[in-house]
One Martini backbone bead per residue (centre of mass of N, CA, C, O) as a GRO file, in nm:
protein
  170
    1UNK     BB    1   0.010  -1.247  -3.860
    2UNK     BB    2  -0.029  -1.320  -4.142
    3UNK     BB    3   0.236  -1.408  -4.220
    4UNK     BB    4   0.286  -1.607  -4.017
    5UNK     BB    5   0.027  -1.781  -4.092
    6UNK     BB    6   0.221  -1.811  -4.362
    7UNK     BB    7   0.369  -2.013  -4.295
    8UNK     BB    8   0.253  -2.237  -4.102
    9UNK     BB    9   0.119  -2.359  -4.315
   10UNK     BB   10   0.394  -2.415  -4.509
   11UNK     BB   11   0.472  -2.630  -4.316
   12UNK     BB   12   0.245  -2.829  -4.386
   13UNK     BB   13   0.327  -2.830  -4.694
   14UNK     BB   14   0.640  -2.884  -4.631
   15UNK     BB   15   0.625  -3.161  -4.363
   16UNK     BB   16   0.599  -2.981  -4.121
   17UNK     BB   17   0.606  -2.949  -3.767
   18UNK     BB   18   0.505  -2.804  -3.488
   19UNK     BB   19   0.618  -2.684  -3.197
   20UNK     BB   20   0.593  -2.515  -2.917
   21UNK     BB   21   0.794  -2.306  -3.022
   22UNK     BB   22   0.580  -2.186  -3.260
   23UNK     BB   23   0.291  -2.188  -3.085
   24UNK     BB   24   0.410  -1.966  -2.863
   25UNK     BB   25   0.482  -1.750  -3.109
   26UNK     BB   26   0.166  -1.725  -3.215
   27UNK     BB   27   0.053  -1.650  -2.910
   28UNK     BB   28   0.206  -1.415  -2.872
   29UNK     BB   29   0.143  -1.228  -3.105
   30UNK     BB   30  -0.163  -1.214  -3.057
   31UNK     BB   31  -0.118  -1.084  -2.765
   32UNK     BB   32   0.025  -0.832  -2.885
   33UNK     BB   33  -0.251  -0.795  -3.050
   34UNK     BB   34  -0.506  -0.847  -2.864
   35UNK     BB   35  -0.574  -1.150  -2.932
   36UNK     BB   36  -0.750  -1.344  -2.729
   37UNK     BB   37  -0.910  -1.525  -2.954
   38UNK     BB   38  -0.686  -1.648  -3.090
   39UNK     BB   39  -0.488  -1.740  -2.903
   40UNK     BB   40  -0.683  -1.948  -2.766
   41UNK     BB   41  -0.748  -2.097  -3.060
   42UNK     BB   42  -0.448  -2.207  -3.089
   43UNK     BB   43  -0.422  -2.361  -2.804
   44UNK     BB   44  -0.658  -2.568  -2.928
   45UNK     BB   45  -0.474  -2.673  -3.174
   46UNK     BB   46  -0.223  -2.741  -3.007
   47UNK     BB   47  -0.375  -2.942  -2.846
   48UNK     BB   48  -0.499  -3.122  -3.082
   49UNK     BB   49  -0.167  -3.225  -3.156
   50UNK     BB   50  -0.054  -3.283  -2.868
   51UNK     BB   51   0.033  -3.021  -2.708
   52UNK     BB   52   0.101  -2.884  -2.430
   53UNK     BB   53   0.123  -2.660  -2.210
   54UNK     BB   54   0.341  -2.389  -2.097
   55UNK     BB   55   0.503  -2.184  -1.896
   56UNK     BB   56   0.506  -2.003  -2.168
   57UNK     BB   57   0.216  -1.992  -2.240
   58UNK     BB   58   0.110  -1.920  -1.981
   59UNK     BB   59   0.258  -1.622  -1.965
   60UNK     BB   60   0.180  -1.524  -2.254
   61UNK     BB   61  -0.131  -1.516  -2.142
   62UNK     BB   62  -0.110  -1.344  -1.895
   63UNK     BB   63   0.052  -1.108  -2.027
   64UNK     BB   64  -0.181  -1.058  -2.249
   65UNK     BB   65  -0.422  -0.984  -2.018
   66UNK     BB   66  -0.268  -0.763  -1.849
   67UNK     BB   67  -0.235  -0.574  -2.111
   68UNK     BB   68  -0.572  -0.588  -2.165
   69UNK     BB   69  -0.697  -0.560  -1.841
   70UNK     BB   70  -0.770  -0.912  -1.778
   71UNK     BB   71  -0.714  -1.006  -1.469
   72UNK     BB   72  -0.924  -1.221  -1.404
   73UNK     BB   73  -0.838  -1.391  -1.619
   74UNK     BB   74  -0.558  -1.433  -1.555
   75UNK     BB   75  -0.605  -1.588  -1.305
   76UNK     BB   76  -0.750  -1.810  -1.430
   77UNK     BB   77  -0.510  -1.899  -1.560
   78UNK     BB   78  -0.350  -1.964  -1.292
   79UNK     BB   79  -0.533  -2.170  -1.191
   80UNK     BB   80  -0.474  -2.379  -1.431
   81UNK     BB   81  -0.202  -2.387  -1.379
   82UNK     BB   82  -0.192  -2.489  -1.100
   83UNK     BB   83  -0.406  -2.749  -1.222
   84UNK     BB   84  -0.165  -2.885  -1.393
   85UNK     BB   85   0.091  -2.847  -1.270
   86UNK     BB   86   0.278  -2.609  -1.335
   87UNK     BB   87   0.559  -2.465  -1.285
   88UNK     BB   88   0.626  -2.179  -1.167
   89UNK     BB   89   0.756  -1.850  -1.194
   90UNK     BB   90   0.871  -1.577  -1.195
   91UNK     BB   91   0.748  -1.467  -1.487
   92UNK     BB   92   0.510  -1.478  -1.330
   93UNK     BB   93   0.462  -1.334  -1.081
   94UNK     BB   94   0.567  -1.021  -1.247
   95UNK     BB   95   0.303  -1.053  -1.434
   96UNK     BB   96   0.084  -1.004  -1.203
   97UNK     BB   97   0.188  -0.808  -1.048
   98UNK     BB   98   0.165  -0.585  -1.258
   99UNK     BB   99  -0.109  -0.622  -1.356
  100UNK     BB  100  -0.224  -0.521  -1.074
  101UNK     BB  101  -0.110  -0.268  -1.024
  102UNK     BB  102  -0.158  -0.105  -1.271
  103UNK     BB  103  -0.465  -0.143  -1.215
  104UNK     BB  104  -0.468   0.001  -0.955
  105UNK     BB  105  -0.312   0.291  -1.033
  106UNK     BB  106  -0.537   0.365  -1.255
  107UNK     BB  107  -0.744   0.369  -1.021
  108UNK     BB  108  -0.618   0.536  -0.835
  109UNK     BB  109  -0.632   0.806  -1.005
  110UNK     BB  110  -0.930   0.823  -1.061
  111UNK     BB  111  -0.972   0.890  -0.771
  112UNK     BB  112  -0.807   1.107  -0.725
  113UNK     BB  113  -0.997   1.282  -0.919
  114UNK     BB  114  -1.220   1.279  -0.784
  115UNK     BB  115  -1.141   1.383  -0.467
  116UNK     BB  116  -1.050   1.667  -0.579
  117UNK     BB  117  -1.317   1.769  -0.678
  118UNK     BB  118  -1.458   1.710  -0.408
  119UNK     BB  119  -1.312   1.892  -0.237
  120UNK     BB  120  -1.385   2.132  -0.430
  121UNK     BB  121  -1.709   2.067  -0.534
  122UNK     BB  122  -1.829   2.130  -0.236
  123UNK     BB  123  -2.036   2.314  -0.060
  124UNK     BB  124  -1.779   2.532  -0.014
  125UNK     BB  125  -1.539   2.490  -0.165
  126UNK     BB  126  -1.221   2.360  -0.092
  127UNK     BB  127  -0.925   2.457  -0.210
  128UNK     BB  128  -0.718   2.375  -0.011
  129UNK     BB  129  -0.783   2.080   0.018
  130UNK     BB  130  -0.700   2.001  -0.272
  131UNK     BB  131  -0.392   2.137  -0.223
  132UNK     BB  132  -0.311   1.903  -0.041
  133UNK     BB  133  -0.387   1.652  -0.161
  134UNK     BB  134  -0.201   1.716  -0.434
  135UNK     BB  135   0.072   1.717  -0.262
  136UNK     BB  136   0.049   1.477  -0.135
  137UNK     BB  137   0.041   1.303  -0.397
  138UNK     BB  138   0.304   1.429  -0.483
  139UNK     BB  139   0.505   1.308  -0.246
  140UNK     BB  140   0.407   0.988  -0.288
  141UNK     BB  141   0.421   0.970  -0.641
  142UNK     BB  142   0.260   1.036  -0.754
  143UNK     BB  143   0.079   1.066  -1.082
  144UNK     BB  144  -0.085   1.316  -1.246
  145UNK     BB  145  -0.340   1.394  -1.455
  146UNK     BB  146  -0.473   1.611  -1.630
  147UNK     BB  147  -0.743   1.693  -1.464
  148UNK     BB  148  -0.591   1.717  -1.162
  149UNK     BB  149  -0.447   1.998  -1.284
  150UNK     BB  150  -0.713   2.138  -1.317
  151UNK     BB  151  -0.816   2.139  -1.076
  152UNK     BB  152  -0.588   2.264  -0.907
  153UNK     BB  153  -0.591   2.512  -1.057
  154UNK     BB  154  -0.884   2.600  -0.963
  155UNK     BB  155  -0.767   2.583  -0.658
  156UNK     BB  156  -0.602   2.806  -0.667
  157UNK     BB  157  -0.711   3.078  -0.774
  158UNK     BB  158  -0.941   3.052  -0.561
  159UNK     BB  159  -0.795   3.081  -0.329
  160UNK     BB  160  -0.639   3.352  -0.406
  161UNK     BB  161  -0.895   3.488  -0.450
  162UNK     BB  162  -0.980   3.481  -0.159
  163UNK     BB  163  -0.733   3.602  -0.029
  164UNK     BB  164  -0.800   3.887  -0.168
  165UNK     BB  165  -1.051   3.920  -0.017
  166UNK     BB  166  -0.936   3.934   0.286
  167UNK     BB  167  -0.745   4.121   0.252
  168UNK     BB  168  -0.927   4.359   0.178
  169UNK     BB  169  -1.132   4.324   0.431
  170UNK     BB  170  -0.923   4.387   0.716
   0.00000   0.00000   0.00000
């Protein structure tokens, strides 16, 4: 980005004008970069040379927040976008869609590994339940995290071991 900002100053000591489209190529820069508030302070110098926000701006600020797990804010984005009047498009929509998804996915991961401790390091300690809960979500396509596997196998061992106690002693 440093390199980008040395050229765009450069464009303006040798008296050329930046459009939309070199704006826009420095705000996508800063969002790939993860700094959200370069990227908006960008917007706002854009903005005062007289430049309005264009759907390639939302959209790159979106999946910029997106990116950076900001869907609140993204959604605020969407918000400005729709009462500004420009028209959406595909990929606001595939990126609002993925953005929230990611996030709630990341989410669902979290709390599956929550569900299966809990299964596994209940009263009882239900060992069974936890690989059942794993099998099923390993059936419907969950990837389980490294934490969950590790649960799992102590819910195996568990298991295991339980069962050769019962197959001892009948």
């Amino acid at each position: 980005m440093k390199q980008a900002m040395d050229t765009f100053l450069d464009m303006h000591r040798f008296g050329l004008t930046p459009d939309i489209y070199t704006y826009n190529t420095l705000i996508s820069g800063y969002c790939k970069a993860f700094d959200m508030i370069s990227a908006d302070n960008f917007i706002n110098r854009m903005c005062a040379t007289g430049w309005e926000p264009d759907i390639t701006t939302y959209n790159i600020c979106i999946y910029g927040l997106c990116s950076s797990r900001r869907i609140n804010q993204a959604v605020i984005v969407l918000d400005e976008l729709v009462s500004s009047g420009v028209i959406r498009n595909t990929v606001t929509y595939n990126t609002m869609m993925n953005g929230v998804f990611s996030d709630m996915f990341e989410h669902a991961l979290i709390l599956t590994a929550k569900l299966l401790k809990l299964a596994f390091v209940s009263n009882q300690g239900m060992p069974e339940m936890t690989l059942l809960w794993g099998h099923k979500l390993s059936q419907a396509g969950f990837e389980l995290n490294e934490i969950s596997y590790r649960i799992l196998d102590r819910a195996y061992l568990e298991h295991a071991r339980g069962c050769s106690y019962l197959e001892k002693n009948i």
